[in-house]
N, C-alpha and C positions, 0 to 999 in steps of 0.2 A: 792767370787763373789756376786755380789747385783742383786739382779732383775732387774736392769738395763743395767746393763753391759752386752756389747757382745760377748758371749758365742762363737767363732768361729775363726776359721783359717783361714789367706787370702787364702791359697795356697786349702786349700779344697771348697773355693767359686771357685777359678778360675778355678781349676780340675773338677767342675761340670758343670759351664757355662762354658766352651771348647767345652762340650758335649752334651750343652740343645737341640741343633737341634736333636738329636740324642733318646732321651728319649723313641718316639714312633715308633723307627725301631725293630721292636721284631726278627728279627735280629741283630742287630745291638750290642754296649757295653752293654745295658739294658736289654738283654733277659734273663739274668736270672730271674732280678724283673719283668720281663712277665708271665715267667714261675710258678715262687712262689706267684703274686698274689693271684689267685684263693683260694690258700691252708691258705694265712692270712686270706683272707675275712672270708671264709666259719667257718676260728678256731675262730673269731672276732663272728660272728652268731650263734655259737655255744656257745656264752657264750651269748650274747644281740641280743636283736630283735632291730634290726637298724631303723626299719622301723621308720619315723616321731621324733627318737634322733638328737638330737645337738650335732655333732662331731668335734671335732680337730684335723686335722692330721699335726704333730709337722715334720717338713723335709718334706715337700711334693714332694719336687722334682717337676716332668714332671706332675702329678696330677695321677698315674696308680693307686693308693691303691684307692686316694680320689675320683676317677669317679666312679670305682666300689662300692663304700658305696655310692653316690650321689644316683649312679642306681636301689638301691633296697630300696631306699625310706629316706636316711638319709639325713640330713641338714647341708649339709657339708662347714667348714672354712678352707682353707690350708693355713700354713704358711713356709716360707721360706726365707732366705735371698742371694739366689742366683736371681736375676730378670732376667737374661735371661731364665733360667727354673721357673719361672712365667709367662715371658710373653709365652712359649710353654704351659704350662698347661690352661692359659686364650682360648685362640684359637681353642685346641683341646675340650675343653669344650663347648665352642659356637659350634665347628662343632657336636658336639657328643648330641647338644639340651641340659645341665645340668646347672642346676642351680647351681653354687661351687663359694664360697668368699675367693678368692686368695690374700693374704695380703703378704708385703714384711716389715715385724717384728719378734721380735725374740719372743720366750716361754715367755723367762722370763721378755718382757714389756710387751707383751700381757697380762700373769699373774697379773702385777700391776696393769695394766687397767682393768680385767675385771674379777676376782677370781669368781672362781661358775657358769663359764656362760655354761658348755659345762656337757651334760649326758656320753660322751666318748671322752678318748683324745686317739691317737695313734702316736707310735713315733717307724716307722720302717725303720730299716741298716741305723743309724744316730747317734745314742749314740757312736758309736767305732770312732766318726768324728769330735766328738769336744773337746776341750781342757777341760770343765767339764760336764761328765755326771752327776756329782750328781746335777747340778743344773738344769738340764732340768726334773728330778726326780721332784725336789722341785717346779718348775713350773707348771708340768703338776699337781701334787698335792692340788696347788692352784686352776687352773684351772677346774677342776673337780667337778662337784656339789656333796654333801653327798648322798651315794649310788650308784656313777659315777663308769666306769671301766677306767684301763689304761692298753693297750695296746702295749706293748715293741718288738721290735725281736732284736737281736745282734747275737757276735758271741762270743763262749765261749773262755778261755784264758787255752790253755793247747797245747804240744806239737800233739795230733789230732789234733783240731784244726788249727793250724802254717802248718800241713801238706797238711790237707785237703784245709784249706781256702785260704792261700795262694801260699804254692808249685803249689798243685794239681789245685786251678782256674784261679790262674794267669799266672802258667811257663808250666804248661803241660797241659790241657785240654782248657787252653785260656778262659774262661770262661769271665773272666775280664781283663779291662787294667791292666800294670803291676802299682803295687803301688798303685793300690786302695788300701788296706789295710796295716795299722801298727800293727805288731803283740801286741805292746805293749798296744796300746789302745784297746785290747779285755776286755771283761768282763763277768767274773762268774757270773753263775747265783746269789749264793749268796750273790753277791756284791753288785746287785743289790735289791735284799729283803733288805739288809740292808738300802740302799740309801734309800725308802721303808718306811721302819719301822720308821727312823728318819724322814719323813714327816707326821706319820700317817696311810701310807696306808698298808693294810693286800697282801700279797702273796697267790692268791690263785689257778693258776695252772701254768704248764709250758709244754711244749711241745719241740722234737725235727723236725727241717728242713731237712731232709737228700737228696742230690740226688745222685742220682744211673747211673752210667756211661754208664751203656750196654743200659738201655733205653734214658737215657739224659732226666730225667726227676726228678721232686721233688717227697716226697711225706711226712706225716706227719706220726714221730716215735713219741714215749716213751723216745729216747734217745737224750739228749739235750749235747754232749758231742763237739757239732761242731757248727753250727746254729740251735737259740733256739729262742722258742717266749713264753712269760711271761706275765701273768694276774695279775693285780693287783686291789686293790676297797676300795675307799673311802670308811670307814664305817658311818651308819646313823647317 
């Protein structure tokens, strides 16, 4: 696949714009990514001071990751190629006072057009959704100034996994629609160091997602054996 090429499946455009009205019902299909915000943010802070960085957040969806990095002082670009969750991300933005540059292009033109422009890229429960995650790797790689971090969450590719992420969120605990998820397109962590390693960039932490039934709630483990988020950093 060329930097040009688009990286995507009709059927997972049209499965998210079905639902872009829906994005900021925290109720609603999206509450989980309501839920787990707070816990990217804070592990995203816990590696960079956001404050006054140039960010890209690669999938932006409804804008929930990208208003919270706007909020605490970053210079936020989101991209996406579903426009009906653009045009919900543009609106709640204007209601919410933020400044965020809503673009409807993919990683890898933006990449062409604009290598080096960003100090953070972010790319969260988006890689398990397209047809090649090594090239949104190689994209955000580009895109990334020397020094820059990137930002990943997925879900891991093992029979936990298959139980938890899809059994347990889709068919029993409802968490999500059904067939949000193909198990096939999950991804090991080191699948993705490697994607990684073949652009240049270093592996430097990972974290596990876990949530917990009896409270219905997230919280950040050690164990990345289900949903995991992954550090990565252009070296100088």
């Amino acid at each position: 696949m060329t930097m040009t090429d688009p990286n995507v499946e009709a059927a997972e455009i049209e499965k998210f714009s079905a639902l872009a009205h829906r994005w900021w019902d925290e109720d609603g299909e999206f509450r989980p990514l309501h839920q787990i915000n707070p816990h990217r943010l804070q592990w995203i802070r816990d590696h960079v001071d956001l404050s006054g960085k140039s960010v890209l957040d690669i999938g932006c969806g409804g804008g929930i990751l990208a208003e919270s990095m706007a909020a605490v002082g970053a210079k936020v670009t989101g991209i996406d190629l579903a426009e009906a969750s653009l045009q919900v991300a543009r609106l709640h933005a204007l209601d919410a006072q933020l400044d965020i540059d809503y673009r409807l292009i993919s990683a890898e033109r933006l990449a062409a057009e604009e290598p080096g422009r960003f100090d953070v890229v972010t790319c969260m429960e988006m890689l398990e959704h397209v047809p090649d995650p090594a090239s949104i790797i190689q994209a955000s790689a580009t895109l990334v100034r020397p020094g820059g971090w990137i930002f990943v969450s997925t879900i891991n590719r093992n029979i936990k996994a298959y139980l938890y992420a899809i059994v347990g969120a889709e068919y029993i605990l409802r968490l999500l629609p059904k067939g949000t998820h193909d198990f096939a397109k999950f991804l090991r962590p080191s699948e993705i160091s490697v994607m990684g390693r073949r652009c240049g960039l270093e592996t430097v932490d990972i974290a596990g997602l876990e949530f917990q039934p009896l409270t219905q709630r997230f919280r950040i483990t050690s164990d990345p054996s289900v949903n995991y988020l992954l550090s990565l950093r252009r070296p100088l």
